[in-house]
C-alpha positions as CSV (number, residue, x, y, z in Angstrom):
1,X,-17.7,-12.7,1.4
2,X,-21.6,-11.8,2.7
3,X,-24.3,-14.6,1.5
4,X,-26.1,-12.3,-0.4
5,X,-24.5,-10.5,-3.3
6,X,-25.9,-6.8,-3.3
7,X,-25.7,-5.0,-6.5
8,X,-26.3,-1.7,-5.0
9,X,-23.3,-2.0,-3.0
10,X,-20.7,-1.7,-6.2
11,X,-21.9,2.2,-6.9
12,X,-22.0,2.8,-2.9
13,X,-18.2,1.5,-2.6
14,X,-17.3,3.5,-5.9
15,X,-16.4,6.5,-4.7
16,X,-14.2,5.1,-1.9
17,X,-12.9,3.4,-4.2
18,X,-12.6,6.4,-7.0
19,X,-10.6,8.6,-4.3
20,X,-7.2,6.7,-4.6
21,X,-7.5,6.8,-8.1
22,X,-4.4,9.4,-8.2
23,X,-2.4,6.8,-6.5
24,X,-3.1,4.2,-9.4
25,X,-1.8,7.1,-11.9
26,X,0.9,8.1,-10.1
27,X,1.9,4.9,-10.8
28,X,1.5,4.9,-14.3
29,X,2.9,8.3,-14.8
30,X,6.2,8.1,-13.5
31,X,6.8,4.6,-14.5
32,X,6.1,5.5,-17.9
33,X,7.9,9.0,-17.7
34,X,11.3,7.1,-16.3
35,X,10.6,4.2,-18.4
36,X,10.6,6.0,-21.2
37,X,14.0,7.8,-20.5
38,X,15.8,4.7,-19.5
39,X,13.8,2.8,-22.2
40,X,15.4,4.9,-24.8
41,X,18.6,4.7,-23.2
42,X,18.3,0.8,-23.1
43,X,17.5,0.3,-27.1
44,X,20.0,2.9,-28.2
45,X,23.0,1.0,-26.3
46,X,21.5,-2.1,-28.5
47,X,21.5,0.1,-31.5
48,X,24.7,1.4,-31.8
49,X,25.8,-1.7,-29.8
50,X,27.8,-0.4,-27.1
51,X,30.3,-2.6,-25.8
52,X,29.3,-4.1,-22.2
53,X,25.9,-2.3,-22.1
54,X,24.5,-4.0,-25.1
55,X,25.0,-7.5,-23.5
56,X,23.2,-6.0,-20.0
57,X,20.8,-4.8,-22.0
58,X,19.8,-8.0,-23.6
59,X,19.8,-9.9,-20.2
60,X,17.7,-7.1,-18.4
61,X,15.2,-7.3,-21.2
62,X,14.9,-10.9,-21.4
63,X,14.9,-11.2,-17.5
64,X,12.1,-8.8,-17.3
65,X,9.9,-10.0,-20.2
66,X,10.6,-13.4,-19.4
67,X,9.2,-13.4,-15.8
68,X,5.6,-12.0,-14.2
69,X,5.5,-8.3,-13.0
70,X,4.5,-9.9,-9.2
71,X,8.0,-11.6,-9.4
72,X,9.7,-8.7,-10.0
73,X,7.9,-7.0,-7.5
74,X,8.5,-9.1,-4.5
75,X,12.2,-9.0,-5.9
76,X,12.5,-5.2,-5.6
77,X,10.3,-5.4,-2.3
78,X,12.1,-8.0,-0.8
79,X,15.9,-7.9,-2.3
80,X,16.4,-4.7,-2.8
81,X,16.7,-3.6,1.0
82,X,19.1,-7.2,1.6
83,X,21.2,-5.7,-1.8
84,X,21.8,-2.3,-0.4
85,X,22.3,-3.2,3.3
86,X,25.1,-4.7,2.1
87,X,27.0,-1.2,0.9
88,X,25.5,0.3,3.7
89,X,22.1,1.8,2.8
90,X,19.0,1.3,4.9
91,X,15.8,1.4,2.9
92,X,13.2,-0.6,5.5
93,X,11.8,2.5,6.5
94,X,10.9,3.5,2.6
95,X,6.9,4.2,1.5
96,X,5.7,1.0,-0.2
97,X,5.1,2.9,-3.0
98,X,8.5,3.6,-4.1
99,X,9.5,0.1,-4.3
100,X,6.3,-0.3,-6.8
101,X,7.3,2.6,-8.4
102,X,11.1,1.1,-9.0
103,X,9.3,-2.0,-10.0
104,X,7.2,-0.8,-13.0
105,X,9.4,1.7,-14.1
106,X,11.7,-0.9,-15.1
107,X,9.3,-3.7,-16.0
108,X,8.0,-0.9,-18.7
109,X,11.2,0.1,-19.4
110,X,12.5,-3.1,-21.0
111,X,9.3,-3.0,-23.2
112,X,9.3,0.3,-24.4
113,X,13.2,-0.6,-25.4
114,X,11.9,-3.1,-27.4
115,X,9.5,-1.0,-29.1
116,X,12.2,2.2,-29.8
117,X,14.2,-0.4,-31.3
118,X,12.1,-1.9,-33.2
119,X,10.7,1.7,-34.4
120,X,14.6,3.3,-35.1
121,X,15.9,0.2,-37.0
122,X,12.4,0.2,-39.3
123,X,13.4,3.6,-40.5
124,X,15.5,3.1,-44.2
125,X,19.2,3.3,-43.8
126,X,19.2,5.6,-47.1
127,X,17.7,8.6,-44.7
128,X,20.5,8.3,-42.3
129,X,23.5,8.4,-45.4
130,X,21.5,11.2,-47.1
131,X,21.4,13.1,-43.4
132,X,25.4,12.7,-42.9
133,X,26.2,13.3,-47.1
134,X,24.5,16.9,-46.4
135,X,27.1,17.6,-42.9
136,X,24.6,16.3,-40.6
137,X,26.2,15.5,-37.1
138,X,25.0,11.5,-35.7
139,X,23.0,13.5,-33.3
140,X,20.9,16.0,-35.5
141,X,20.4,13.3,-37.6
142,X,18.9,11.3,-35.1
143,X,16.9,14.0,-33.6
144,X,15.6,15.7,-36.7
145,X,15.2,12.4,-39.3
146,X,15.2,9.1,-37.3
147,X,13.5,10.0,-33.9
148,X,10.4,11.8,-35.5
149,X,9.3,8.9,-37.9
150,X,10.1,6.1,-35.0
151,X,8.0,8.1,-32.5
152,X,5.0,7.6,-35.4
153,X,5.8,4.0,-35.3
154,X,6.2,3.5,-31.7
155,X,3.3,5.6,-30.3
156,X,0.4,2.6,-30.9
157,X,2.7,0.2,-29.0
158,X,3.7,2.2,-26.6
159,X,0.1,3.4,-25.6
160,X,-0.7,-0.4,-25.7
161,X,2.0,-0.9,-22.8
162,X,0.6,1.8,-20.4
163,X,-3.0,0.0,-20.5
164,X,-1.0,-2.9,-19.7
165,X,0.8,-1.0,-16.7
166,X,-2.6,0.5,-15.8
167,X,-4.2,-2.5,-15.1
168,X,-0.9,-4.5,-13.6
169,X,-1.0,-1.2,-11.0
170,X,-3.6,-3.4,-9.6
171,X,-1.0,-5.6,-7.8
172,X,0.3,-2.7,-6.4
173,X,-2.0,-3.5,-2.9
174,X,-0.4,-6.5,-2.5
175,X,3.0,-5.1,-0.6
176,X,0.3,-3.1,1.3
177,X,0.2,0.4,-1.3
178,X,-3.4,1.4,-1.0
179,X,-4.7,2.2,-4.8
180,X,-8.1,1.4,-6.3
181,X,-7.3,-2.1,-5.8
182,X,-6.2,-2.2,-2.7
183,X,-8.9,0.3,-1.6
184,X,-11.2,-2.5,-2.8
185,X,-9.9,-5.3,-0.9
186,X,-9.4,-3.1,2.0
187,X,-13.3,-2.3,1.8
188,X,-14.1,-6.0,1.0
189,X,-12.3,-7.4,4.3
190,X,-14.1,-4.8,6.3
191,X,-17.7,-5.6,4.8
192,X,-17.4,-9.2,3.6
193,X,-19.0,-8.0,0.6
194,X,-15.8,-8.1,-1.6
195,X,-16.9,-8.9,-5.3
196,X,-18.9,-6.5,-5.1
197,X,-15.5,-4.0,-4.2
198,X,-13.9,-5.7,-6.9
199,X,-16.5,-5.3,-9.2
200,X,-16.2,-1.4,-8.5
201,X,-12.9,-1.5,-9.1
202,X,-13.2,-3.2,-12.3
203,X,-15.2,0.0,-13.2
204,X,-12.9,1.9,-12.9
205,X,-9.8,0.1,-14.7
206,X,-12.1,-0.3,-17.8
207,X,-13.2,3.5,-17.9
208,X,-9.6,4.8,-17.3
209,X,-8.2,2.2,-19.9
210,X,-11.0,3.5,-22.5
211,X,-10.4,7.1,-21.6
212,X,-6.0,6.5,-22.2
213,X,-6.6,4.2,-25.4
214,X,-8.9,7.3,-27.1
215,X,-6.1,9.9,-25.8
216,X,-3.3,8.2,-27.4
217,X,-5.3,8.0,-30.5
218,X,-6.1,11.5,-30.5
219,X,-2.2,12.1,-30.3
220,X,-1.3,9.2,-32.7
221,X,-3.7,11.0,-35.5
222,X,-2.2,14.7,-34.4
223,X,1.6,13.7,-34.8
224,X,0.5,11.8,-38.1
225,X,-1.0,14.8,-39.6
226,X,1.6,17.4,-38.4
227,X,4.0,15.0,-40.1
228,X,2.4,14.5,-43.1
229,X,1.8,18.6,-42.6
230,X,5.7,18.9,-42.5
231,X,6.3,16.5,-45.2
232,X,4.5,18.5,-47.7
233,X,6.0,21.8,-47.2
């Protein structure tokens, strides 16, 4: 790090910094767009508690809530390629980025499980028998009566969890992936000014999180109204 900390510096490195932006939400994105498919997937096979995948289910969600995001990153960075050399696929040569990809699209998965769980279970049991007393298949009545009040639940939770996978992107630079963070350190080895990369950075994580936490309010008070909309016609 240089002797002298120079506050000028953190707005010169910014925009450096700023231009791999779209690599930290890339991140976020398709994590949370697979998580959210295999998330679903996960808690409904714990729902309806389907006979093998129920008891995978509960280990893969206590395995990756009950260890840090790094560990499952090195994991996935550094078994994966061992795992499937073994049936005869040859990974070394992927991009970094798709083993962080793989990574935090199952660390949010087992989250977002949780939470779609938690959200379908809360919804009274009375709905569902007055859904299949009218003819109602298990699928329409899951679609048209459970799904839309659990997604009302869920969505404060579940915009909680992509802050949280916002700012663990920043570990993302530590298998070499060259994001906001890692633009940072890169910028701080080459200068010897690095706090003042890292305060950049910090910037930038703090105005992105603001900026997602007042979308997904903006959405959670849209679908709130649209139901209350429905619910009165």
């Amino acid at each position: 790090m240089g002797s002298i900390f120079d506050f000028k510096l953190i707005f010169e490195y910014l925009p450096s910094i700023l231009a791999r932006i779209h690599i930290t939400l890339f991140i976020v994105l398709l994590a949370t767009i697979v998580g959210l498919v295999l998330g679903t997937f996960i808690a409904l096979t714990r729902i309806y508690k389907i006979p093998v995948l129920n008891y995978l289910s509960i280990i893969y969600i206590s395995f990756i809530r009950g260890t840090p995001i790094i560990v499952q990153l090195f994991i996935v960075y550094y078994g994966l390629p061992e795992i499937l050399i073994l049936v005869g696929i040859n990974i070394n040569r992927w991009d970094k980025l798709n083993f962080v990809l793989i990574t935090y699209a199952l660390n949010i998965s087992a989250f977002l499980a949780e939470i779609f769980r938690s959200a379908i279970t809360s919804v009274p049991i009375g709905q569902t028998e007055a859904a299949y007393s009218i003819g109602m298949t298990r699928w329409q009545t899951f679609y048209r009566i459970i799904a839309s009040q659990a997604t009302i639940i869920a969505l404060p939770s579940i915009g909680i969890n992509i802050v949280g996978i916002l700012q663990d992107s920043s570990l993302a630079y530590l298998i070499g992936v060259i994001d906001v963070m890692g633009q940072a350190q890169a910028i701080g080895s080459r200068t010897l000014h690095k706090l003042e990369g890292y305060m950049a950075a910090a910037i930038i994580f703090i105005v992105v999180s603001i900026l997602l936490e007042k979308l997904f309010s903006i959405i959670e008070k849209k679908v709130t109204y649209k139901k209350v909309i429905g619910d009165g016609r």
